[in-house]
RODO-2510 file (C-alpha; in nm, 4 decimals, decimal comma):
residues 292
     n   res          X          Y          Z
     1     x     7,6670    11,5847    11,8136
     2     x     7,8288    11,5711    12,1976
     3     x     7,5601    11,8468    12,2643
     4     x     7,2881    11,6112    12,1601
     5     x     7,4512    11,2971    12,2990
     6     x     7,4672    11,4953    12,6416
     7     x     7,0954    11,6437    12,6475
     8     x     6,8519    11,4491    12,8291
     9     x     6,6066    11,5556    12,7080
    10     x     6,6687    11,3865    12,3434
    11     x     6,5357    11,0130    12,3669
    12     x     6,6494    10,9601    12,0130
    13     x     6,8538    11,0037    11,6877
    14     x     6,8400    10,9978    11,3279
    15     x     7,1694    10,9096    11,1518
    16     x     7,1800    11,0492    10,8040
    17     x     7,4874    11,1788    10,7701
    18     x     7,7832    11,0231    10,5444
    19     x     7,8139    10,6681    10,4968
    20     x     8,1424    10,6317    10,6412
    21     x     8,0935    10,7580    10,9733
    22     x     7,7207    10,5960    11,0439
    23     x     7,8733    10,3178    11,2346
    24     x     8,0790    10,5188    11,5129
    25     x     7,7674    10,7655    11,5301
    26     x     7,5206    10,4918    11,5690
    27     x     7,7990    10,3165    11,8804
    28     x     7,8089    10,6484    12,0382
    29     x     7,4535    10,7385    12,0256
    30     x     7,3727    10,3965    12,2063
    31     x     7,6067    10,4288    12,4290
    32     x     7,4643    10,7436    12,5526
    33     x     7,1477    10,5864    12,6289
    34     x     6,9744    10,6717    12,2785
    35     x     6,7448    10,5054    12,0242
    36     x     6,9205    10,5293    11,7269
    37     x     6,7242    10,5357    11,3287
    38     x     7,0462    10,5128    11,1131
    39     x     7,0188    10,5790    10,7506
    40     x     7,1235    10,2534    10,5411
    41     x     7,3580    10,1554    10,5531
    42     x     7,4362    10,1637    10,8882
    43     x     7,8202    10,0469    10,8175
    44     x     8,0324    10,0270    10,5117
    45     x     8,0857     9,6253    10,5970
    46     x     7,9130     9,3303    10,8011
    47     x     8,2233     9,3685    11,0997
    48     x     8,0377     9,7582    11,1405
    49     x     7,7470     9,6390    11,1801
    50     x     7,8196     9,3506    11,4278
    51     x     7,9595     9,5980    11,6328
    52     x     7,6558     9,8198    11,6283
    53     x     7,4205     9,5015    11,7356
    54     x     7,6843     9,4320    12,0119
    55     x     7,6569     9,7920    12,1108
    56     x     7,2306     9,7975    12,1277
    57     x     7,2796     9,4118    12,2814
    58     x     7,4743     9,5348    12,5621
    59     x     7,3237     9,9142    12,6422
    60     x     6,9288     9,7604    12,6031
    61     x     6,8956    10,0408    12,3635
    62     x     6,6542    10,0228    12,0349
    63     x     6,8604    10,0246    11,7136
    64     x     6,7169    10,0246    11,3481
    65     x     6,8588    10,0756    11,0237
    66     x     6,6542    10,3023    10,7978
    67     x     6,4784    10,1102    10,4887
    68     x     6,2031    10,2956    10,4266
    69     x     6,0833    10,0587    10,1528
    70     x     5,9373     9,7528    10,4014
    71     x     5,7030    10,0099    10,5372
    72     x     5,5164    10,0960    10,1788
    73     x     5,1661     9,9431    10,1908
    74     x     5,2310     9,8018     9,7906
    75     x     5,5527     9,6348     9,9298
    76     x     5,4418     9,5232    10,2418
    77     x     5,1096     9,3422    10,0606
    78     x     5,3437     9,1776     9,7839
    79     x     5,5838     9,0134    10,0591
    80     x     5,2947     8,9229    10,2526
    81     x     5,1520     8,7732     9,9958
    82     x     5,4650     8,5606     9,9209
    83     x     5,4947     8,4898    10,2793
    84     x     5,1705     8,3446    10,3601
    85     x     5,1867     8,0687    10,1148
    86     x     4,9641     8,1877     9,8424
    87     x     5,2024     8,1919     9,6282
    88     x     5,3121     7,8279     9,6169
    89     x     5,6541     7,7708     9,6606
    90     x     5,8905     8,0302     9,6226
    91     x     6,1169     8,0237     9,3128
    92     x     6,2185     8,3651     9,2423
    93     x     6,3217     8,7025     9,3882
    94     x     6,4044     9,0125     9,1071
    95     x     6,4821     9,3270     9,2027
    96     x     6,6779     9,6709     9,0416
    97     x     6,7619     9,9764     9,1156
    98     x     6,9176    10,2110     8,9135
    99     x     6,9371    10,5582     8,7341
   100     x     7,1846    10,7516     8,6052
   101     x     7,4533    10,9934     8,8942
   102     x     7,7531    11,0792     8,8565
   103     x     8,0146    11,2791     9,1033
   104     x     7,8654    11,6004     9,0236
   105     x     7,5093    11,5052     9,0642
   106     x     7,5303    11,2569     9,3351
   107     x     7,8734    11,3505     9,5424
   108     x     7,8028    11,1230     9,8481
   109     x     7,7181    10,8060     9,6484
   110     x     8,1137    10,8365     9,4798
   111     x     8,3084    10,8698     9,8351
   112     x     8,6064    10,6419     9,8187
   113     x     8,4259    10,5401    10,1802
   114     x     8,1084    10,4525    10,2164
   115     x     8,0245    10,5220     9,8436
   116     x     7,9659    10,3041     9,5661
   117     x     7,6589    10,1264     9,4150
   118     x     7,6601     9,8110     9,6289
   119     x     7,6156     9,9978    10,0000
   120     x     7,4080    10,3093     9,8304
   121     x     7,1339    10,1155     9,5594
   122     x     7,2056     9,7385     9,5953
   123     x     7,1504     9,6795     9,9815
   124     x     6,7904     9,8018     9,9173
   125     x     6,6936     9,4511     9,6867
   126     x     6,9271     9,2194     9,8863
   127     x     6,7367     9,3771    10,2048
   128     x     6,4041     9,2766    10,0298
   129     x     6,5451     8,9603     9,9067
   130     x     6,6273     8,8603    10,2751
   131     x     6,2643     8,9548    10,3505
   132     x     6,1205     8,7597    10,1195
   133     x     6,3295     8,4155    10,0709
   134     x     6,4888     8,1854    10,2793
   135     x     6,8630     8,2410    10,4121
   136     x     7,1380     8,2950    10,1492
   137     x     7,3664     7,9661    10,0352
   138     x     7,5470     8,1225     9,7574
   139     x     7,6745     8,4898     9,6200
   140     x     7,7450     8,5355     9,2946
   141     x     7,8339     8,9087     9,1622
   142     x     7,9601     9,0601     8,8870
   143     x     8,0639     9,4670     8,9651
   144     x     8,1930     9,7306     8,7088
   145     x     8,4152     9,9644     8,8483
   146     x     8,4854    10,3652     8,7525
   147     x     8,8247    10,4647     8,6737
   148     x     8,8858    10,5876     9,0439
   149     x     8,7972    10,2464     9,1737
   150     x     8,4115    10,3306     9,2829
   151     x     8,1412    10,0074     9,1878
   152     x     7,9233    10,1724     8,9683
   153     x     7,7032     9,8692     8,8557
   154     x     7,6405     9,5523     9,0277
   155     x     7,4547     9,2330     8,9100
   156     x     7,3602     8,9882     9,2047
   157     x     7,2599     8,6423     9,2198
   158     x     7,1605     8,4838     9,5457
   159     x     7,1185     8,0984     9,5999
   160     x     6,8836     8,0331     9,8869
   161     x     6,8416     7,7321    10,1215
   162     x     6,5107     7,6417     9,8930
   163     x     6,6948     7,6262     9,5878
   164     x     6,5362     7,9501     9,4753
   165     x     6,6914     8,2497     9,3639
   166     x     6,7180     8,6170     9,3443
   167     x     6,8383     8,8201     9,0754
   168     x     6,9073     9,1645     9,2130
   169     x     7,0659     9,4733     9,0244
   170     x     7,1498     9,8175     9,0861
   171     x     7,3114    10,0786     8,8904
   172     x     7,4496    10,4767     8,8177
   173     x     7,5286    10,3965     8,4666
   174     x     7,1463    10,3398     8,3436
   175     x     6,7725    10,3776     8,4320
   176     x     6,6687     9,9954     8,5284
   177     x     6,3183     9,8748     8,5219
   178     x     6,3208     9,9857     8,8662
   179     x     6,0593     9,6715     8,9792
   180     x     6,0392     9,4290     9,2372
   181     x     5,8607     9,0872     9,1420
   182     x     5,8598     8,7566     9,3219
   183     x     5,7379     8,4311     9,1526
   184     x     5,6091     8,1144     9,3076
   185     x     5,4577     7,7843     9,1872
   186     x     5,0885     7,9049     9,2171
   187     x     5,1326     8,2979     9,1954
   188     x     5,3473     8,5796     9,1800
   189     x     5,3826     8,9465     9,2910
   190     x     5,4681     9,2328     9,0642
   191     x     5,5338     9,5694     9,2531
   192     x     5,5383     9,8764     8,9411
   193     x     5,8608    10,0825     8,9346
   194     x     6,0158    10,2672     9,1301
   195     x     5,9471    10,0078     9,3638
   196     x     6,1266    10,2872     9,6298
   197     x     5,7652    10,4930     9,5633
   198     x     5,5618    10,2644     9,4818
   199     x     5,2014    10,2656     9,5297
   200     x     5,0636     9,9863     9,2826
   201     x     5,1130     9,6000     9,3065
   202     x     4,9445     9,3322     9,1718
   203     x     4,9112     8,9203     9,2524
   204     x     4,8983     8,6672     9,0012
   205     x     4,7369     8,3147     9,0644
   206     x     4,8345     8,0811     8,8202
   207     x     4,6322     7,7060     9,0137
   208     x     4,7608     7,3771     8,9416
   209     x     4,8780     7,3450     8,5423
   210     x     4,6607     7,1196     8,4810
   211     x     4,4312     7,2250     8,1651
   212     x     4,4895     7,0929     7,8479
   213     x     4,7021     7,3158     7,6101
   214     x     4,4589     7,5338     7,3177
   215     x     4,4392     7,4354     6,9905
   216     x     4,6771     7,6192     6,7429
   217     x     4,3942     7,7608     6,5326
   218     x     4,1271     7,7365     6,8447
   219     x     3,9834     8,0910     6,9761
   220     x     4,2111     8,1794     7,1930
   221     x     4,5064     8,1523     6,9359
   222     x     4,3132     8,3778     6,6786
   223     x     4,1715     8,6506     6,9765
   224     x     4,5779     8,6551     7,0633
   225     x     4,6570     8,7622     6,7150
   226     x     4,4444     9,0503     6,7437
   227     x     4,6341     9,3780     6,8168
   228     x     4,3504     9,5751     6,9494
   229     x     4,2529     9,3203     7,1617
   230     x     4,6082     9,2315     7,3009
   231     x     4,6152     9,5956     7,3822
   232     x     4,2373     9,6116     7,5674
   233     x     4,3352     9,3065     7,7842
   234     x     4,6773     9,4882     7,8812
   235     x     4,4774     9,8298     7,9740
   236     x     4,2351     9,5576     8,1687
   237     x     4,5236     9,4107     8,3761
   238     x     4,7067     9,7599     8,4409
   239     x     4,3693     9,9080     8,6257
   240     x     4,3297     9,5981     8,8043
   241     x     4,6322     9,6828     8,9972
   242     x     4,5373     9,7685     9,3211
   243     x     4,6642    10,1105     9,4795
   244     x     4,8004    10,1549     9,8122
   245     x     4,9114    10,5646     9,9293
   246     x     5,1885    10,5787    10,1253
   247     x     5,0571    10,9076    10,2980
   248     x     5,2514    11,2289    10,2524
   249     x     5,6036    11,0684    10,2587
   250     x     5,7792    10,7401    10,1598
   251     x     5,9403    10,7675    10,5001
   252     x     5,5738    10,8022    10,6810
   253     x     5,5565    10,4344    10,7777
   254     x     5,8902    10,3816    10,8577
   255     x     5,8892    10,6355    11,1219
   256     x     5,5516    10,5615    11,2499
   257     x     5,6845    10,2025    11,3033
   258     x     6,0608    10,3722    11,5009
   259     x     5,8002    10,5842    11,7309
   260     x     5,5663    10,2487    11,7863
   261     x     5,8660    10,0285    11,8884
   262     x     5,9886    10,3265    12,0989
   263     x     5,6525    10,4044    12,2833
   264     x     5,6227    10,0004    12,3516
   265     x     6,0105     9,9835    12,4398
   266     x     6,0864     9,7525    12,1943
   267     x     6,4664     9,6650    12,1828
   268     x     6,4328     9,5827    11,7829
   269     x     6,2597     9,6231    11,4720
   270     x     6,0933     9,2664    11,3926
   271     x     6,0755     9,3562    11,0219
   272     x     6,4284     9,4936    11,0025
   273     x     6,5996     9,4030    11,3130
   274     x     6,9957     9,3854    11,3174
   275     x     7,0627     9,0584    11,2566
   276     x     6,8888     9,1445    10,8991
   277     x     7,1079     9,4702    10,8820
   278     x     7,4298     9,2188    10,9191
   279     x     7,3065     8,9564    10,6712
   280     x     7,2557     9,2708    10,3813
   281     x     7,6237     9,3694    10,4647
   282     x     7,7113     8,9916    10,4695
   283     x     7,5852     8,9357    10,0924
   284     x     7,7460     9,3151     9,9871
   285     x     8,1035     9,1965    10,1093
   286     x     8,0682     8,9155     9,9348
   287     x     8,0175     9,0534     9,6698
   288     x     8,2998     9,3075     9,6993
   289     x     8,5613     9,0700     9,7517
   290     x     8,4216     8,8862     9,3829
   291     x     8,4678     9,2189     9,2530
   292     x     8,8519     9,2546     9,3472
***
């Protein structure tokens, strides 16, 4: 890495090395006068990545950590959606992550540092929770341990400023639903599993709840007792979902968006700038020091 640090002809770097070390590589690489793209999470704790924001502060460099979620066009139109109002009030954030790994399948995720579930699965939904909701009041966590001492599960429930909440999971015990849905108190957003690929969302509007409730033996109580047509209206629904590509890679836009702030010598990300990168690692050593 000195030979890289040292070359001036390299105007940037890609961190994706282990977990442990992304912090001093990130510190280094802006110190040498480098952009840095650092593979979440860019420290194993909050203090790490502090230091990191200090580091791009100071040196005028362009730091970002590397979510590559944000940057899906499925993801991007369900937040927006959320964010522009037309969903009504915000009331709640639920996101999981999980599949089955173990030490022999997934080596790096089981590092006594760096590894674990909460810095390797669960900083992708708190990272969209932040996104999406207002700032974080309250952490509440409950995390399952291995018998070497590695979090293996974690359940997370965030109290925002709003009084909305987030219920975020993330796992390498089971498969989760693997979705990403946001209610509000006129709509809500539904992003299909694996939200980390995905490529088809779809937006609710519910209007004011104002009609009068349907008979018990009216129409639409006897068409909902109908199998065959429970199961037409579900097809229906499921092809109404709109379908956004993201291009040849899950990584595409992310990049595209690193080489845009570059070219316009941007200083930060305003989608996932630093101060977001500290807030993730905020909420994860909270809910660490529950765990212990």
């Amino acid at each position: 890495m000195a030979d890289l640090l040292a070359d001036p002809a390299v105007d940037a770097l890609y961190i994706a090395h282990d977990s442990a070390n992304h912090a001093e590589s990130a510190i280094a690489g802006l110190e040498a006068g480098k952009a840095v793209l650092c593979e979440k999470p860019c420290g194993i704790d909050a203090a790490q990545a502090r230091a990191i924001a200090a580091t791009a502060e100071r040196t005028g460099k362009l730091f970002m950590e590397a979510i590559p979620t944000p940057f899906l066009p499925a993801v991007t139109e369900a937040i927006t959606a959320a964010q522009s109002g037309e969903l009504g009030m915000l009331r709640r954030f639920s996101a999981n992550f999980g599949y089955p790994a173990s030490p022999q399948s997934h080596p790096a995720c089981f590092a006594a540092a760096g590894g674990g579930v909460l810095l390797d699965r669960a900083i992708y939904p708190v990272t969209l929770a932040l996104l999406t909701m207002e700032p974080v009041r309250d952490v509440h966590a409950i995390v399952t341990h291995d018998e070497g001492g590695i979090a293996v599960e974690a359940w997370i429930t965030l109290l925002h400023d709003s009084g909305a909440t987030s219920s975020l999971g993330a796992s390498f015990l089971s498969e989760l639903d693997n979705r990403l849905s946001i209610a509000g108190t006129m709509g809500s957003a539904f992003v299909e599993g694996p939200f980390l690929a995905a490529e088809r969302f779809a937006i609710t509007r519910y209007g004011a709840p104002t009609r009068s409730a349907p008979e018990a033996g009216g129409l639409v109580a006897r068409l909902k007792r109908k199998p065959i047509l429970r199961r037409t209206m579900a097809i229906a629904r499921a092809a109404r979902m709109p379908y956004r590509s993201y291009g040849t890679s899950i990584y595409a836009g992310e990049i595209a968006h690193f080489r845009d702030l570059m070219r316009e010598g941007k200083r930060a990300s305003h989608l996932l700038p630093p101060a977001l990168s500290i807030a993730a690692l905020e909420i994860l050593d909270r809910a660490k020091a529950q765990a212990s």
